[in-house]
C-alpha positions in Angstrom: 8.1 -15.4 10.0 5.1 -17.4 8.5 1.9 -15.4 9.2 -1.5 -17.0 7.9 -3.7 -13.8 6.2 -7.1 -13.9 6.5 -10.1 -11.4 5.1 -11.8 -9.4 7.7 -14.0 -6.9 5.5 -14.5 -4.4 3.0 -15.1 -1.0 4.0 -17.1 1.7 1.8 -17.8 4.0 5.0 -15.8 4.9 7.6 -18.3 3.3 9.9 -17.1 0.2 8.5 -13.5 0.0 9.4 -12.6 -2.5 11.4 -12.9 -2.3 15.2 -10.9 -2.8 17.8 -12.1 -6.4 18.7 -11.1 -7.5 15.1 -8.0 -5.9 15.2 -6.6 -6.2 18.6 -5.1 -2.6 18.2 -2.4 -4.3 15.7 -0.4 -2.4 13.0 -2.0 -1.6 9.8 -0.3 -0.8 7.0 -2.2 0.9 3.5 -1.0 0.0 -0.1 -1.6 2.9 -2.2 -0.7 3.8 -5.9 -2.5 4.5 -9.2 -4.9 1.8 -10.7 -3.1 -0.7 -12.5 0.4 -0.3 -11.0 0.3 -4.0 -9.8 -0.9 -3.0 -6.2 -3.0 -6.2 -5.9 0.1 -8.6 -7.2 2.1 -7.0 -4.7 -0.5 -7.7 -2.0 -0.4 -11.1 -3.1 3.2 -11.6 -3.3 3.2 -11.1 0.2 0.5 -12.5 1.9 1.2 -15.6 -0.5 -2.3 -16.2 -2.2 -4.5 -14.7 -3.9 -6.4 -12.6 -1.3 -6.5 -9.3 -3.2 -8.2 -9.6 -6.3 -6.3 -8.6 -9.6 -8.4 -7.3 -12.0 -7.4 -6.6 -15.6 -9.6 -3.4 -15.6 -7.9 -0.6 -13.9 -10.0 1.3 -11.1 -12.4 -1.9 -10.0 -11.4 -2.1 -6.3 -13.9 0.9 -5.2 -13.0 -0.2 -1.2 -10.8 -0.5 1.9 -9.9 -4.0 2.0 -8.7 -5.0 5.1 -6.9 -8.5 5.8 -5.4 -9.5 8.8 -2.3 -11.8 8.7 -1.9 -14.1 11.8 1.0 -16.6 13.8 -1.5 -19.4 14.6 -2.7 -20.2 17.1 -2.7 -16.6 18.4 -6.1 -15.1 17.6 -5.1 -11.3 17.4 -3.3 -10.6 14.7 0.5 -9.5 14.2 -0.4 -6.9 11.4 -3.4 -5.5 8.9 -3.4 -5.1 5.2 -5.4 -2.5 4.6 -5.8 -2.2 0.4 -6.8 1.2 -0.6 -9.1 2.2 -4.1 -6.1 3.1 -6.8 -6.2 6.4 -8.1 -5.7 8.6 -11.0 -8.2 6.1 -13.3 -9.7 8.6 -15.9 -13.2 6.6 -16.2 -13.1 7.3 -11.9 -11.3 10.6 -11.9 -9.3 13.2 -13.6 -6.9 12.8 -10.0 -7.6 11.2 -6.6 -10.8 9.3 -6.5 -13.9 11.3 -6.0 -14.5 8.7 -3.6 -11.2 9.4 -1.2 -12.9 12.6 0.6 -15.6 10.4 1.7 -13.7 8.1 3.7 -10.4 7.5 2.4 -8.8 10.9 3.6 -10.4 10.0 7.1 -8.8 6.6 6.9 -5.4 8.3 6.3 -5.8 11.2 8.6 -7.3 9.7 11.9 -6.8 5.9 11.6 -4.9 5.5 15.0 -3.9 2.2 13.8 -2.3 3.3 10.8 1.5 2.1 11.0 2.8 2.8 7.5 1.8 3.5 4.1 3.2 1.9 1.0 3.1 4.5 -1.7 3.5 2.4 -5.3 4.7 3.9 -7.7 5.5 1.9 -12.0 9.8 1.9 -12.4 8.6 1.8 -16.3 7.6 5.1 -16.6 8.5 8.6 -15.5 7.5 10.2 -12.3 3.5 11.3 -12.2 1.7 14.5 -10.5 -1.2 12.0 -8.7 1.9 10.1 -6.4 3.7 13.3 -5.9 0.5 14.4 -4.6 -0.2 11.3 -2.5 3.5 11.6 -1.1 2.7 15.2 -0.5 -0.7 15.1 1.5 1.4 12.3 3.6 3.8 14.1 4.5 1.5 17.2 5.1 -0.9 14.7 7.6 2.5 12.8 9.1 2.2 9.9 8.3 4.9 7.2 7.4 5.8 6.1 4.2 7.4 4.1 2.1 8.0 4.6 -1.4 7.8 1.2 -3.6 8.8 0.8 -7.0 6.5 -2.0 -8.8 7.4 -4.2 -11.9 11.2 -3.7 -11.7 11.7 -6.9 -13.5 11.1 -5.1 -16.6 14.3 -3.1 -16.9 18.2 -3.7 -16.9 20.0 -3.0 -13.8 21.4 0.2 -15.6 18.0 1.3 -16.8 16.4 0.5 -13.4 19.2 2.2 -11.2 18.2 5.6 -13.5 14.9 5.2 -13.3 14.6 4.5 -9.6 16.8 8.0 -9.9 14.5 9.7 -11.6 11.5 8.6 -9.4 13.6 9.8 -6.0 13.7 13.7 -7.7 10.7 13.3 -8.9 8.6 13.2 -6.0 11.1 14.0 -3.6 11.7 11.6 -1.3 15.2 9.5 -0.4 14.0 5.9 -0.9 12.7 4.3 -3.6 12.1 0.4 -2.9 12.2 -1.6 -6.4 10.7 -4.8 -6.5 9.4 -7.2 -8.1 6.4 -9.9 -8.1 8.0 -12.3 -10.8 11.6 -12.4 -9.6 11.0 -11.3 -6.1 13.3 -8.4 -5.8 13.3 -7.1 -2.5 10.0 -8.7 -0.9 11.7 -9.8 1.4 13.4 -6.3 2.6 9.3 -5.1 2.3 8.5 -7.7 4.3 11.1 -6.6 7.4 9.9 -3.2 6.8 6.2 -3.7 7.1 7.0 -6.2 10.5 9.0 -3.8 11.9 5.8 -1.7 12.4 4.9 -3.8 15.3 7.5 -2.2 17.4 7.0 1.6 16.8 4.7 3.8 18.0 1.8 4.8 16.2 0.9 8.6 15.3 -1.0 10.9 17.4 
């Protein structure tokens, strides 16, 4: 399925998020991880441009950034991108942007809207406390997740099958979704995940 993405806004306020007459009510789904572990790429993989900006200084995105990908000619959308400040950026903070309990927490705790959360987490290096606590605080506020592993191309099969191990102790999940932006792996089976959103209930 083809779907055409197109900016709506950025939000620094929770006043700002998007309404319901933008949105149509349709799924969104947050990409979340620490700066610089190829959240934007990823972003861009999928939507198939260069909507999300990539920056080579970690911690630049300081807003929501909400895109909305369409099947023309329908004007509602089918789903929402919604890309989320990255975290752990010692020049921003020593954990979690200072800037989440202002109106990222909100986002993540009462967005009705919110389908799914992609948690991104580097295959390259070990496991670290900031996405354990991400995963944590998800599971703590219910919401779904799914945990991606970014820049996969980088290892061997073997090295990547013990590292994707490593990850799934780490923070204690069962999944742990390797891709990759320069050989593809698995954007596809990201894509099918984040579609399949349209036909589950949101949480209460």
């Amino acid at each position: 399925m083809r779907l055409t993405p197109r900016f709506l806004l950025s939000a620094f306020d929770e006043a700002h998020f998007p309404k319901e007459a933008q949105t149509h009510n349709a799924p969104e789904v947050a990409f979340l991880g620490r700066s610089n572990v190829g959240k934007s790429s990823l972003i861009n993989a999928l939507l198939g441009g260069t909507q999300a900006r990539v920056s080579s200084t970690p911690g630049r995105t300081r807003s929501i950034n909400f895109f909305g990908l369409y099947d023309d000619p329908r004007p509602q959308p089918e789903v929402i991108f919604a890309d989320l400040p990255g975290y752990g950026y010692a020049k921003i903070s020593k954990s979690i942007s200072a800037e989440w309990s202002g109106f990222i927490d909100p986002y993540l705790a009462d967005r009705e809207t919110l389908a799914l959360c992609i948690c991104l987490v580097d295959t390259n290096i070990p496991p670290q406390p900031p996405d354990t606590q991400l995963i944590n605080y998800l599971r703590e506020i219910r919401r779904p997740f799914l945990v991606v592993g970014t820049k996969s191309d980088k290892l061997s099969n073997n090295t990547l099958g013990n590292s994707v191990l490593a990850l799934k102790k780490g923070h204690g999940v069962d999944e742990v979704m390797p891709c990759s932006v320069k050989d593809q792996r698995n954007i596809k089976h990201l894509w099918a995940r984040i579609l399949a959103t349209r036909d589950k209930p949101f949480v209460d």
